[in-house]
C-alpha positions in Angstrom: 0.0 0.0 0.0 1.4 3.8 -0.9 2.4 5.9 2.3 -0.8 8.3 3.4 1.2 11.3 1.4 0.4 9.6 -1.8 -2.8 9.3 -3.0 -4.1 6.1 -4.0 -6.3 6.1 -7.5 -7.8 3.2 -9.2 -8.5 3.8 -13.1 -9.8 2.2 -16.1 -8.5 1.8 -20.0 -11.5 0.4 -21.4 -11.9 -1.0 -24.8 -15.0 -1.9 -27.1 -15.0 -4.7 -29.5 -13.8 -2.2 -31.8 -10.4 -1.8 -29.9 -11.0 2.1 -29.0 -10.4 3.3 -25.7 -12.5 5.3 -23.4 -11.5 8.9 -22.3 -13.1 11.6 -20.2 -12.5 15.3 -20.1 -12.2 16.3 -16.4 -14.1 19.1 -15.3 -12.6 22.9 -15.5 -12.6 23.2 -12.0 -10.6 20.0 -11.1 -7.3 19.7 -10.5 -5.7 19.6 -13.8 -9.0 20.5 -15.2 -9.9 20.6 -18.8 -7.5 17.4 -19.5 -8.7 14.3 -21.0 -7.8 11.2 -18.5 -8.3 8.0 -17.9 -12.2 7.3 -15.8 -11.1 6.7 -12.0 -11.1 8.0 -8.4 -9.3 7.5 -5.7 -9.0 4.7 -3.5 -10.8 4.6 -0.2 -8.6 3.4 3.3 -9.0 -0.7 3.8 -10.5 -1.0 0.3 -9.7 -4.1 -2.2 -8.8 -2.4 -6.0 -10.9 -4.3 -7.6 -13.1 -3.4 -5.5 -12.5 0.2 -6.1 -12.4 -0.5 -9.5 -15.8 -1.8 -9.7 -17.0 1.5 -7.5 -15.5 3.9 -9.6 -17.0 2.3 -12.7 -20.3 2.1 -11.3 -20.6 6.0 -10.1 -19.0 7.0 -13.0 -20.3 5.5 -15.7 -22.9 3.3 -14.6 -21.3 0.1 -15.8 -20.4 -3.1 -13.9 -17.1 -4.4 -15.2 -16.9 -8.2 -16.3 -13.4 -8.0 -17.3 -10.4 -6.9 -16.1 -6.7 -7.2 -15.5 -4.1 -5.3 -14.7 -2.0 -2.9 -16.6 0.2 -0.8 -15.1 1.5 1.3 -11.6 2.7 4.2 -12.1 3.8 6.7 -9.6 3.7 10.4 -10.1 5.1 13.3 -8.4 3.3 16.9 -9.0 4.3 20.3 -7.6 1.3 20.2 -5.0 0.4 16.2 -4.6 1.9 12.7 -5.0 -0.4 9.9 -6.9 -0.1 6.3 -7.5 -2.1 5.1 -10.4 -3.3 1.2 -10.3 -4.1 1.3 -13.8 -6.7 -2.2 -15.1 -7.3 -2.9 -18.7 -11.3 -3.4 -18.6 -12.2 -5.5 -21.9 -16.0 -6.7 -21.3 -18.5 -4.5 -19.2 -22.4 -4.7 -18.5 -24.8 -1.7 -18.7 -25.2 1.8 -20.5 -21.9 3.4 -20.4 -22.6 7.4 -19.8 -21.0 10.1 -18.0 -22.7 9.5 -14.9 -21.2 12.8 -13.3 -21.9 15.1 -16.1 -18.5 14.8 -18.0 -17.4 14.6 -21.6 -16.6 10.6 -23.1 -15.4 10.0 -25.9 -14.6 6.7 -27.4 -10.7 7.0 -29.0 -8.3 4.6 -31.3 -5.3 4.0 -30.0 -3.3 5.4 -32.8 -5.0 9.1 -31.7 -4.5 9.2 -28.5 -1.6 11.0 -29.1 -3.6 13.5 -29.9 -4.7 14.5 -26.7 -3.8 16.3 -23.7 -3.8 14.3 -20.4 -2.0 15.4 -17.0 1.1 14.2 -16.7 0.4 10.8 -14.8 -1.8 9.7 -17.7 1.1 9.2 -20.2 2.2 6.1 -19.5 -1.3 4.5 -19.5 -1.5 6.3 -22.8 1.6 4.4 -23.6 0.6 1.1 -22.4 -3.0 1.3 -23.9 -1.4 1.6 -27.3 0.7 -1.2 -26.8 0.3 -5.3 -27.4 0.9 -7.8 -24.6 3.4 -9.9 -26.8 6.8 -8.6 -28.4 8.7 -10.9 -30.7 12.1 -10.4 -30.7 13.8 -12.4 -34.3 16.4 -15.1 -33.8 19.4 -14.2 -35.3 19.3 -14.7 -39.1 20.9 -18.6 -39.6 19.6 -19.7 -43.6 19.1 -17.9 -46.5 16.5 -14.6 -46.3 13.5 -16.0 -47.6 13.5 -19.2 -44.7 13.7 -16.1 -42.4 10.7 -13.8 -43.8 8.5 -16.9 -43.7 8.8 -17.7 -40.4 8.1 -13.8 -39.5 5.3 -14.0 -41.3 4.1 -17.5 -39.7 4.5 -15.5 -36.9 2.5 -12.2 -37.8 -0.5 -14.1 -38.8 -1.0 -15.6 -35.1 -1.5 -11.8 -34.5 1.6 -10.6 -33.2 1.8 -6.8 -33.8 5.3 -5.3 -32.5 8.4 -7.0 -33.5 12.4 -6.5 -33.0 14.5 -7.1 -35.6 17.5 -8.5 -33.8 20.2 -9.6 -36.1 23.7 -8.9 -34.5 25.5 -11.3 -37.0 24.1 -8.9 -39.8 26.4 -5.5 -40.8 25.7 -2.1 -42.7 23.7 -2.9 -46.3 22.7 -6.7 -44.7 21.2 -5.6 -42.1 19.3 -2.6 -43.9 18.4 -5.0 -46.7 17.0 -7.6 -44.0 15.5 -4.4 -42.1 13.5 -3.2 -45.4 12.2 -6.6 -46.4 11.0 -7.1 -42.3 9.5 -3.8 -42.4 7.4 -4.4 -45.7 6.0 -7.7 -44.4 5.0 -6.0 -41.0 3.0 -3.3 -42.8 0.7 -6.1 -44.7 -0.2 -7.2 -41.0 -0.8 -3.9 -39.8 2.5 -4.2 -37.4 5.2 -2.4 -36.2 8.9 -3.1 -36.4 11.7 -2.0 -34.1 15.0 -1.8 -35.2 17.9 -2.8 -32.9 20.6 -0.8 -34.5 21.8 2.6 -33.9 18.8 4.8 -33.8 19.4 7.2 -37.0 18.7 3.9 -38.8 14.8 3.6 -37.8 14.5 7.2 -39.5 16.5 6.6 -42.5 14.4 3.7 -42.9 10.6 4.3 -42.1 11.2 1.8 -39.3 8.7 2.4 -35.8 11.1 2.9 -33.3 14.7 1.8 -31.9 15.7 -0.6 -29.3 18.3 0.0 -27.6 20.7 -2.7 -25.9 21.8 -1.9 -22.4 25.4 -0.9 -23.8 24.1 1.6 -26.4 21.3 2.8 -23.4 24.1 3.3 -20.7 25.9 5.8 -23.6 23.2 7.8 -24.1 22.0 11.3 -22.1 18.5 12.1 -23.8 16.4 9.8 -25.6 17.6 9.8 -29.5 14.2 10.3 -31.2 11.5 12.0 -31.2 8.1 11.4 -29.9 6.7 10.2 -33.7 8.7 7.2 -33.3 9.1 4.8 -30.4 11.9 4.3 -28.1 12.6 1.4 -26.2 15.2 -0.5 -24.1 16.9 -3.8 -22.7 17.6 -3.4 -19.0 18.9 -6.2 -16.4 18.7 -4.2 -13.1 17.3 -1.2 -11.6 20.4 0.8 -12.5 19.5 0.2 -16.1 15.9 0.8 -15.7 16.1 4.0 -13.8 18.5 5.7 -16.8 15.9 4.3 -19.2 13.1 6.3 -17.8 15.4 9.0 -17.0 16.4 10.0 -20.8 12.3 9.4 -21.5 12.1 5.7 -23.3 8.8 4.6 -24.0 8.9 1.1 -22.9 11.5 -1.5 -21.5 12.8 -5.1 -21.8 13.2 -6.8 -18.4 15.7 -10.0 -18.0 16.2 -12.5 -17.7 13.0 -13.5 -15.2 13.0 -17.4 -15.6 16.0 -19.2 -16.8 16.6 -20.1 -20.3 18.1 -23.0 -22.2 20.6 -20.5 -24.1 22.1 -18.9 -20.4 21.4 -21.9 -18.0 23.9 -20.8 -15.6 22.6 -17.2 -15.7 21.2 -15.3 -12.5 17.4 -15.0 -12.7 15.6 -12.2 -11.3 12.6 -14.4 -10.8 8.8 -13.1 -10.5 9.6 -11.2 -7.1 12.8 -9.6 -8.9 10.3 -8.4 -12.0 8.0 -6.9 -10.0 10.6 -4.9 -7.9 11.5 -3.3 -11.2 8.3 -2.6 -12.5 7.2 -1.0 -9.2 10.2 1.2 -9.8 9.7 2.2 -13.5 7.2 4.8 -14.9 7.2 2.9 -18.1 5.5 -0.4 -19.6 7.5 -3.4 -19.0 8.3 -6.4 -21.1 9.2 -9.9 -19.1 11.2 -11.2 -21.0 13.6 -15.0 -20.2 12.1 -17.8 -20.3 8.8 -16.4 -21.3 5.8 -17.9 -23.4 2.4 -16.7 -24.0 1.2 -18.8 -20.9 2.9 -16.8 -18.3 1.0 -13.8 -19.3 -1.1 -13.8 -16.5 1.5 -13.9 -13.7 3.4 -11.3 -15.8 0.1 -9.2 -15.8 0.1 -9.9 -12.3 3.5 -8.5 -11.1 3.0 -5.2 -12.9 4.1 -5.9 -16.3 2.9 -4.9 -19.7 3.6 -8.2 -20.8 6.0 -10.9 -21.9 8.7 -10.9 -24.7 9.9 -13.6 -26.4 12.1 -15.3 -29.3 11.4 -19.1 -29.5 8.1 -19.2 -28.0 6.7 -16.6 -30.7 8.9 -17.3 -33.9 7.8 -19.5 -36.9 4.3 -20.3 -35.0 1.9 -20.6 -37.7 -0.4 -22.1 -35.8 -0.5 -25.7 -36.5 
């Protein structure tokens, strides 16, 4: 439980079948008034949050929620208050949803919610809203190009949506070669590819975003792209992660968690060890070691965004 100088709020990304998200305008009055947020309120002493969460949903907008889990903690620190935002992804609901209090709602796509202005607290949910639970990260390129593009597509028609093109063992017009090809197959599945290469590259190439290894992160003083474009990270330890949020990343890769058969001898930081980190960090967090689409739920459950992966989600066509 948060200390009695922060205060506590439960809040709600919900989604309709049609994958938008809900937003309300806070009154002019309010603190931070005239925003667009995420429905909530705060938390009352001794209560349960899903408890809370089904309160808040209720007075608010005269729903009962049938769905839930979590998606992300996130502390913030204002000039005049302290909040801590136990933020649930609400994906099935009963009742007619309406501003119960009189506010503005508004039912958003997650591609404009950028478009909005939220207080400053909100951004990460905005973040996390707009991203999937699973993140393929390629296996190193091992046969000839076309063996590799069929497994990435094997993999994009199971639905996976945000991929890393990892390929270490690939150099300068390889790699960019390897990058384009990627990048045109993720665009026929409506996905979005991250480049792990130096960052002017994902410009220069139409790519979504970089990610950066935890040697080219520790180099770096400000984040090295703009906010069109994401950025995100590979962090082992709370060092890591706190420079990572410090030079304004969107997301981060947390390992290992489990033990893998690639680094059996490697130190694990184990489900208690992920959720230490993503208490600390004020961005979504990948799980990543070890990870396959059934650990999900206890990733969900110790504050993480979700899990990534390279075996467990490459080449899967479904069979």
């Amino acid at each position: 439980m948060p200390s009695p100088q922060i205060q506590h709020v439960v809040a709600a990304a919900i989604f309709n079948s049609a994958g938008e998200v809900l937003l309300a305008l806070r009154p002019p009055k309010a603190h931070q008034g005239g925003l667009w947020e995420f429905p909530g309120g705060k938390v009352e002493a001794g209560e349960d949050i899903q408890r809370a969460l089904a309160r808040e949903m209720y007075e608010e907008l005269g729903i009962t929620v049938e769905a839930a889990r979590p998606l992300i903690r996130v502390r913030h620190d204002y000039a005049d208050k302290s909040v801590l935002l136990d933020v649930w992804r609400v994906d099935a609901f009963a009742g007619q949803l309406h501003g119960r209090e009189g506010q503005q709602i508004e039912w958003v796509a997650p591609k404009h919610l950028l478009e909005r202005a939220y207080p400053a607290a909100n951004w990460p949910i905005v973040t996390a809203a707009r991203l999937p639970p699973l993140y393929l990260i390629t296996p190193e390129p091992r046969s000839e190009t076309d063996d590799f593009l069929r497994a990435l597509e094997q993999s994009l028609r199971t639905g996976i949506r945000l991929v890393q093109l990892r390929a270490k063992t690939l150099a300068g017009d390889d790699y960019k070669c390897l990058a384009e090809q990627s990048l045109r197959l993720c665009r026929n599945y409506q996905a979005q590819l991250m480049l792990n290469a130096p960052p002017h590259l994902a410009q220069e190439l139409g790519a979504d975003g970089v990610h950066l290894d935890s040697t080219r992160l520790m180099t770096l003083d400000e984040r090295p792209l703009g906010r069109e474009l994401w950025v995100a990270a590979s962090c082992h330890n709370a060092t890591e992660l706190a420079h990572a949020c410090r030079i304004g990343v969107d997301f981060a890769v947390v390992s290992p968690v489990l033990k893998t058969t690639s680094h059996p001898g490697a130190q694990t930081l184990g489900w208690t060890g992920l959720h230490a980190l993503t208490e600390q960090a004020t961005v979504p967090v990948y799980a990543l070691g070890g990870m396959t689409p059934g650990h999900l739920p206890q990733a969900w459950a110790h504050g993480a965004q979700g899990i990534a992966a390279i075996g467990a989600l490459w080449g899967n066509d479904g069979n």
